[in-house]
N, C-alpha and C positions, 0 to 999 in steps of 0.2 A: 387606707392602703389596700386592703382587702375589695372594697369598689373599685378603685383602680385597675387591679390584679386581673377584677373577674370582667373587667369590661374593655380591654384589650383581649385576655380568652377567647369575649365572644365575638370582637371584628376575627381574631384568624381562624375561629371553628367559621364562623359565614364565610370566609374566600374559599375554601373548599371546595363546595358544589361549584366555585364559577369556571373551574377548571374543563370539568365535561360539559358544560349549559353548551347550548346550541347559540348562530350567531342571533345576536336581536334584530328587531326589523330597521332599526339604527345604522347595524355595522350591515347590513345587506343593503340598505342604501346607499350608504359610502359605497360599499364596492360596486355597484349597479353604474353610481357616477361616476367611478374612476374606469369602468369600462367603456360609455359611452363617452366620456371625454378623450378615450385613447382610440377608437373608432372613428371620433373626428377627426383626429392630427391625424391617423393613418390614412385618410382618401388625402387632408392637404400634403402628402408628403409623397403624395404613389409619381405624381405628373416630376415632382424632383426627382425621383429614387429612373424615375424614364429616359428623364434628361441627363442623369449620372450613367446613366448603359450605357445610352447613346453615344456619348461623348469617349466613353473610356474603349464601347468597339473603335469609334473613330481612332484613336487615339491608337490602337494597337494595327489597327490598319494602316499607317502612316509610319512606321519605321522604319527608321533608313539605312540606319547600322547594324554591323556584327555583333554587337555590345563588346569588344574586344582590343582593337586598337582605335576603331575609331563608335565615335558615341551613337549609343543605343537608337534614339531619337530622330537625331538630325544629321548624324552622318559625318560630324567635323573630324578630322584627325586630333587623336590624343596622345599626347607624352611629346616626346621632343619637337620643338620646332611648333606644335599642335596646343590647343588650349590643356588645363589641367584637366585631371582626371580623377574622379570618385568613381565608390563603388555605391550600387543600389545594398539596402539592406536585406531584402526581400530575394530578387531574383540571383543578387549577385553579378549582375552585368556593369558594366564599364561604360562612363557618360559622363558629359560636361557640366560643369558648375550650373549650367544657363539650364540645364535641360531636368535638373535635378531639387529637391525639395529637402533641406534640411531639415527635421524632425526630432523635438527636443524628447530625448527617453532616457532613463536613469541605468547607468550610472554616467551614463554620457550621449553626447546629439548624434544621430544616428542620419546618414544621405538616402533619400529614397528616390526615383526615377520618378517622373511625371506618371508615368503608368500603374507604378505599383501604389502611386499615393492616392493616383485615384480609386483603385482598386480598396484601397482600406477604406475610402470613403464611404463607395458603396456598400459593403459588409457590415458600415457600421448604421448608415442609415437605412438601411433594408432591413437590419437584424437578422442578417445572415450569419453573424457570428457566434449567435445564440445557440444556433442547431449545428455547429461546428464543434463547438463546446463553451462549456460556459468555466468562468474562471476561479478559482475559490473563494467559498462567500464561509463567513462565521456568524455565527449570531452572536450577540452580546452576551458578555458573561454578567452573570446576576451581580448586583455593587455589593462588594467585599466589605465587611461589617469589621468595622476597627474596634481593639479592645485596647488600643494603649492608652485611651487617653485615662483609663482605667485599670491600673496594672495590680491593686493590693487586691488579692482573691479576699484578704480577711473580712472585707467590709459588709454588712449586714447589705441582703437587696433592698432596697428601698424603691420607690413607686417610679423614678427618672429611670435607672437602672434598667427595671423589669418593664418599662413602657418600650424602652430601644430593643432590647431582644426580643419581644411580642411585634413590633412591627417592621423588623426584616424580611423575616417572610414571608408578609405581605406584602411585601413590596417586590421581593421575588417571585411571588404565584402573578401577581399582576406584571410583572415583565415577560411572565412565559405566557400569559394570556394573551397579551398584546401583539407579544411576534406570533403564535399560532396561527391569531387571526388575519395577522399581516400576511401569513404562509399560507393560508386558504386564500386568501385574493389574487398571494401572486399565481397560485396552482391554476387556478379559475382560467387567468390571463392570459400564461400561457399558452391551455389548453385551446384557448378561441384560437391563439393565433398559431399554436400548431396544425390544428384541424383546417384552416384558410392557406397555411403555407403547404400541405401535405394534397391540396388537389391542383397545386401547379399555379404559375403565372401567363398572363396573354398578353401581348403587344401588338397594338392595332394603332392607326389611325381614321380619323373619318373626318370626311370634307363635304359644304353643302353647295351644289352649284346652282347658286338663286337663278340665272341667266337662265340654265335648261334643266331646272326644276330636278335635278339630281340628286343623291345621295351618294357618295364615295366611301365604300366601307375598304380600308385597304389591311387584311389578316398578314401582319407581319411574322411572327412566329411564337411557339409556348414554348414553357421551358416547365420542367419537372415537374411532370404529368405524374395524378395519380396511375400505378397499374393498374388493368383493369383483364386481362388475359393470365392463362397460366404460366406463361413466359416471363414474367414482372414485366410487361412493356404493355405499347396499346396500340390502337390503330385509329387516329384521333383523325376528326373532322370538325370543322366550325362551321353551326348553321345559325341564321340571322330571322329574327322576325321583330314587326311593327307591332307595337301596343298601344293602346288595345286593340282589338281587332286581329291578333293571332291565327291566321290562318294559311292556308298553302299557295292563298293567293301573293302573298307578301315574307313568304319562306325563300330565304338563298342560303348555298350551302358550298362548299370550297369543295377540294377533293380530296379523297381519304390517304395519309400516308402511313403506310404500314410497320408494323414493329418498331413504333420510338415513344418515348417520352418528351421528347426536343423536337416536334417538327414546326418543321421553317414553310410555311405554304408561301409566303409577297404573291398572294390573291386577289383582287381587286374585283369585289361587288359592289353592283350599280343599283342602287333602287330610282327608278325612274317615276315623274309625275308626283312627286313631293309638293306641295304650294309653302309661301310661309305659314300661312297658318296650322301645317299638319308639324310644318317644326317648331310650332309653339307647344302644342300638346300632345305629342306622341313621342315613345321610348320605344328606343333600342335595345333590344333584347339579344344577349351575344352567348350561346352556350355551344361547349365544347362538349364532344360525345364521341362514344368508341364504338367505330361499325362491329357487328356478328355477323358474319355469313351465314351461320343456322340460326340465330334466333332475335331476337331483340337487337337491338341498338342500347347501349347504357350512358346517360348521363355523369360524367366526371363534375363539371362546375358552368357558372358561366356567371356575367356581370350584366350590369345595365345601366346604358347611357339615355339621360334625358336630354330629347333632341334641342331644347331652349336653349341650352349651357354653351352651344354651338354659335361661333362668328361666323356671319354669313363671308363665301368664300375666301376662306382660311382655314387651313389644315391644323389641325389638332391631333398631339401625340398620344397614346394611352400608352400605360405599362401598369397590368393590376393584377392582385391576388383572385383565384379564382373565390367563388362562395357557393355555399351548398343553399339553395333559394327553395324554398317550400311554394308548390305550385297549389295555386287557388284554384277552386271550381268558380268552374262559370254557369250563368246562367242559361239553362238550355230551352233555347225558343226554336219558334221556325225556322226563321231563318239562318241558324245555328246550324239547326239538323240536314240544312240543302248546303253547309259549307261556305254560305256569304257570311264577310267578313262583317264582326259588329261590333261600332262602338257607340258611346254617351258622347252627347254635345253637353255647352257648357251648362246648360238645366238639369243634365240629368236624363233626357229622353235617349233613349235607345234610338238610334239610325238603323238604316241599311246600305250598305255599302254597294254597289254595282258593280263597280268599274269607273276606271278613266282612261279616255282615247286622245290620241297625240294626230291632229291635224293640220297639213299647212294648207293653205291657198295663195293662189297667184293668178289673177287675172293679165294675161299674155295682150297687148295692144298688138302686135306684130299677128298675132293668129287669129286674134277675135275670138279668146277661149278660157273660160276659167279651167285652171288646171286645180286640181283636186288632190293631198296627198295622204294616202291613210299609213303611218308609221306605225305606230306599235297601242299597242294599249297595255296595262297595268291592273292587277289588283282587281280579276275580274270575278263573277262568280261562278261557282261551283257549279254545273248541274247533272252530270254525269253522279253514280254509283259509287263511280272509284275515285272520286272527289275533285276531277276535273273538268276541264268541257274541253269539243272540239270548236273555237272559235272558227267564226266568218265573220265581216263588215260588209253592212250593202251601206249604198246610199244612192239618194234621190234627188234629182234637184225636182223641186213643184212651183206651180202647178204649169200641167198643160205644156208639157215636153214628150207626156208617150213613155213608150218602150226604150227610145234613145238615150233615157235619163235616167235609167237604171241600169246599176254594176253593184258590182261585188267583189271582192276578194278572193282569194285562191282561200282553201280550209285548214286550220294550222290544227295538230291532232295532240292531242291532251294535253293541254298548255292555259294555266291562266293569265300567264302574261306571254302574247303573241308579238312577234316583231313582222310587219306585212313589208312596208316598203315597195307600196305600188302607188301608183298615180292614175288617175281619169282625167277628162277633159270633156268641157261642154260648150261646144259651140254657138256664144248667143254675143249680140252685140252689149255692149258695155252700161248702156241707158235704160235696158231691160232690165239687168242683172240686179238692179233695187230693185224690183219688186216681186224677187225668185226665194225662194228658202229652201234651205240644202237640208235636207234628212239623212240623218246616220244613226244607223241603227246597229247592235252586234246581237249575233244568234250562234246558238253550240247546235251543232249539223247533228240528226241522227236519221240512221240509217232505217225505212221502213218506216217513218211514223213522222210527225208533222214537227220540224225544229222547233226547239225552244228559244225563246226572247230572254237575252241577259239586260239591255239596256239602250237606250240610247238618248240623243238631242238635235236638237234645231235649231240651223245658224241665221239669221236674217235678220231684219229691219223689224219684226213683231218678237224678238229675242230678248233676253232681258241680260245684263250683265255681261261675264265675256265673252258669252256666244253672240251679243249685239256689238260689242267691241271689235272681237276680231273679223266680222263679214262686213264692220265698217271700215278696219283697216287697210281692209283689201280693196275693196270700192275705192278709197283717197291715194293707196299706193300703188301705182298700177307698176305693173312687170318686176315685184317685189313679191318673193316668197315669204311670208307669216306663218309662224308655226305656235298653236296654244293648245295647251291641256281644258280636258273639257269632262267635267263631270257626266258618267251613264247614268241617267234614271230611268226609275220603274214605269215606263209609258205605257200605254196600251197597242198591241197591235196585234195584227188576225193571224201573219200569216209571213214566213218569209218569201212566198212565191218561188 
């Protein structure tokens, strides 16, 4: 009895200490897993929680009635003569059986309007309802230790007796152990998802137009912005860049609206000169930021879309929590330091970006003339101070045309992505024209001193890949404009003349 006695003692002297012990490395991996499995379900659930917005502005945008005599909805007349008539629970307005959603709630079913039910939906699947308030919660009460089955106090204790009152409570210290730590995880959870919901939401789409090599970024609007001003409001702007290769070459940015939390921009940036390939491995970098007129610019949040996720020409809806993203250093090389954009191919080797130029051609049979059209370029590099360049395009057809066969472009001033939109023309008969190769070259103009070369290529029958594609297309298509994207490289040249 006495062993008995002292060795129940010593399990409730040991549950003691587990009250204060810290979590094990056990219960922090449970919790680690129950966060990143609630991280997954919340991206699968952001494109639903988008298509529930969306539906439910629709939806309020389409009303046709008073909510009064006649229904909320769709406008029928109600009460006599008219279909029956319910009331919403929620807003309290007046609407038809058809337009309405009965909703089973205790002590009885309860009619809600197609709008307001959507409305609960949302709140519920968003967890909007959370931060509204949360409802009352109890924790369990410790299990109640019955003494009836034992009622004569006279009985001497014996060792069944004293084993049952030695391990109640334990088994109550381990009930309060168990919810604590349950109550640290859910505190954890929370807080993640307080801190994501407290720097706002953004609703964009983005569409890829394989045809003309496009990007479609379309900034629909935010909503409950962090403050970032002494007013509690902010002056929010959304700017876009490509990853890797982050630079001002491949920066777009909306325009700033002032004093809100909720601005609505329906923006539409265009990144031009995309290939498939650059939407196989590059991200979308989307971050939202509050202008200062005296000082800095502050970062609030931003997300990131991986271009692969993407159907080619098919719009895709976003609707997401912003996140606070911890920015990586990069590695600072040369061509870092002059502002050209850089990324890894699939090795691992470091590139260098130039630029890419958007060319048509069309050989004219009616004029005997290659016409020549230099549109825009893209993603050019840097080489100005203030981290732009003054782009110009020349080009040449060779050999053996002379001074007639060079032109140039008008000079576009601090811009790395240029739109020209001019055209040349060269006079030569059509049987010659195989054996001429068109030089394009682009250079940033400086005043006083001898221009700088950004890039350029060579279109012709000694050309390899699309640059020998499209001066073939042209030659078989005649009086047919072809327009291709056409990578800048690092060439050699002396001199823009």
């Amino acid at each position: 009895m006495t062993d008995a006695v002292m060795g129940t003692k010593g399990v409730h002297v040991q549950s003691g200490p587990c009250l204060g012990a810290e979590l094990t490395d056990e219960e922090k991996e449970i919790i680690n897993s129950v966060i990143v499995r609630a991280e997954k379900m919340e991206a699968m659930e952001q494109e639903r929680i988008g298509r529930l917005v969306n539906r439910l502005d629709n939806m309020k945008k389409a009303v046709c009635g008073d909510g009064v005599s006649r229904c909320l909805l769709c406008g029928e007349q109600l009460g006599a003569g008219g279909d029956r008539s319910v009331v919403c629970e929620d807003c309290k307005k007046n609407m038809c059986t058809k337009c309405g959603v009965q909703a089973n709630a205790r002590p009885r079913s309860v009619w809600l309007c197609k709008i307001c039910s959507e409305q609960r939906e949302v709140w519920k699947r968003s967890g909007a309802w959370f931060f509204k308030g949360l409802p009352k919660q109890f924790l369990p009460s410790p299990m109640p230790i019955s003494r009836a089955r034992d009622p004569s106090p006279q009985k001497s204790p014996a060792a069944p007796p004293a084993a049952v009152q030695t391990q109640a409570p334990v088994a109550s210290e381990l009930d309060k152990l168990l919810h604590s730590n349950l109550m640290k995880c859910l505190c954890l959870m929370q807080y993640i998802a307080f801190v994501s919901a407290t720097l706002g939401s953004l609703e964009f789409t983005l569409l890829y137009d394989q045809g003309n090599n496009s990007l479609h970024c379309s900034i629909i609007r935010a909503k409950g912005l962090k403050p970032m001003d002494s007013n509690g409001l902010a002056d929010p702007y959304v700017k876009l860049h490509l990853l890797p290769g982050a630079s001002k070459s491949n920066k777009l940015r909306t325009k700033t609206l002032r004093n809100t939390r909720n601005p609505t921009w329906n923006e539409t940036l265009v990144y031009h000169g995309l290939t498939d390939e650059d939407m196989q491995r590059k991200t979308l970098r989307i971050s939202v930021c509050d202008e200062d007129k005296f000082g800095h610019n502050e970062f609030i949040g931003e997300t990131r879309v991986a271009l692969k996720k993407l159907k080619f020409n098919q719009k895709k809806n976003f609707y997401v929590c912003l996140e606070r993203v911890v920015q990586t250093k990069r590695t600072s090389t040369a061509g870092g330091a002059r502002g050209i954009a850089l990324y890894e191919d699939e090795e691992g080797a470091e590139l260098e970006e130039r630029g890419r130029i958007l060319i048509s051609l069309m050989y004219s049979s009616q004029l005997s003339r290659l016409i020549v059209g230099v549109i825009r370029c893209v993603h050019l590099a840097a080489m100005d101070a203030n981290g732009y360049s003054d782009p110009f395009v020349k080009i040449c057809l060779k050999p053996d045309m002379g001074k007639k066969a060079k032109n140039k472009t008008q000079i576009k001033k601090k811009t790395l992505n240029p739109e020209f939109n001019e055209e040349f023309s060269y006079e030569i008969k059509h049987a010659e024209l195989a054996k001429k190769t068109l030089d394009i070259s682009v250079w940033d103009y400086d005043i006083g001193k001898c221009n700088d070369y950004i890039g350029g290529c060579q279109l012709g029958i000694t050309a390899k890949g699309e640059r020998l594609k499209h001066w073939y297309e042209c030659l078989k298509n005649k009086d047919k404009k072809i327009e291709r994207w056409h990578t800048l490289l690092n060439e050699n040249h002396i001199s823009s003349d």
